[in-house]
N, C-alpha and C positions, 0 to 999 in steps of 0.2 A: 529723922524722918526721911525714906524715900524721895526724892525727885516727883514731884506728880505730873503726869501725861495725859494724854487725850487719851479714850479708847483706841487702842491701836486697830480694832479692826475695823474703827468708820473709816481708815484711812483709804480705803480701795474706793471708795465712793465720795470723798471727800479730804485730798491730801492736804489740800491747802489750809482747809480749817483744821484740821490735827495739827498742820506745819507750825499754823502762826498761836494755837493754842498752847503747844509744848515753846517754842520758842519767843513768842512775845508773853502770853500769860502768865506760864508758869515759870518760863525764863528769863523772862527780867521784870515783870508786873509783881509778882508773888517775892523775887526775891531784892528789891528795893528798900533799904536800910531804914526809911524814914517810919515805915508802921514794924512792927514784930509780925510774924507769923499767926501771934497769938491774936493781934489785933487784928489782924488779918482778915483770919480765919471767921472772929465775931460779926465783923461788916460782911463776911460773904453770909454766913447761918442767917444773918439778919434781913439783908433784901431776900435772898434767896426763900423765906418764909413770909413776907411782907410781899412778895409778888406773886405765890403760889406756885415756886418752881419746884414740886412736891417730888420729879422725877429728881434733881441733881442733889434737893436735898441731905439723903441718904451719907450721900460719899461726902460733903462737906461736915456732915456732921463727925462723921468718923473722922476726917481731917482735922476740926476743929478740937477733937479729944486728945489725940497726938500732938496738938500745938500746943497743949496747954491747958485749955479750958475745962472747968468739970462742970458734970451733968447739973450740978447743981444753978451753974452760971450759965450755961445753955439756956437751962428752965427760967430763968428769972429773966434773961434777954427777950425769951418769946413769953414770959409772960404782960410783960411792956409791950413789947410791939403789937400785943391784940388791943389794946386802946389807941392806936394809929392805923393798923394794917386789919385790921377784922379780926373779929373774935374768930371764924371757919381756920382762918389759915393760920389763927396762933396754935387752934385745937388740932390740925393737920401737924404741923411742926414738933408739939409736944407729942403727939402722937408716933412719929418718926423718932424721936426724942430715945422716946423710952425703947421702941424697939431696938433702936441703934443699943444704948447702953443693957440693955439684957443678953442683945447676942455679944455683946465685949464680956457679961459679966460670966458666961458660960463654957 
């Protein structure tokens, strides 16, 4: 799997958050030995659908396909977390869910 980076073109309005995003998150947060990528990946899909961050969800989910995970175990993560995080945002997430794996599956 690619390297993953901030959008590079918030950088003109925001370098330092791209800076420390590419270089502390993705550069040494993401790549620390003690979780797997795949584990990773689940703890991001997971707050990230659990706090309604509906806009980054997208891209972690396609991250989280490539680490590893299948749509099968996506769906069962966020079908758990709607008995903790709200039934809206598990529905929001499976929703993201499916479109993510339709546009992989075409």
């Amino acid at each position: 799997m690619p390297k993953q980076s901030a959008p590079q073109e918030l950088a003109r309005i925001a370098p330092k958050l791209v800076e420390v995003t590419d270089d502390v998150l993705f550069g040494d947060v993401w790549e620390r030995a003690e979780l797997s990528p795949r584990d990773r990946s689940l703890v991001t899909v997971s707050v990230l659908a659990a706090l309604y961050r509906s806009e980054q969800l997208p891209y972690h989910l396609g991250v989280a396909l490539e680490n590893g995970l299948t749509v099968e175990e996506l769906s069962e993560a966020i079908t758990h977390l709607a008995f903790y995080a709200g039934w809206p945002n598990a529905m929001t997430a499976v929703t993201q869910l499916k479109k993510t794996a339709d546009e992989r599956a075409s």
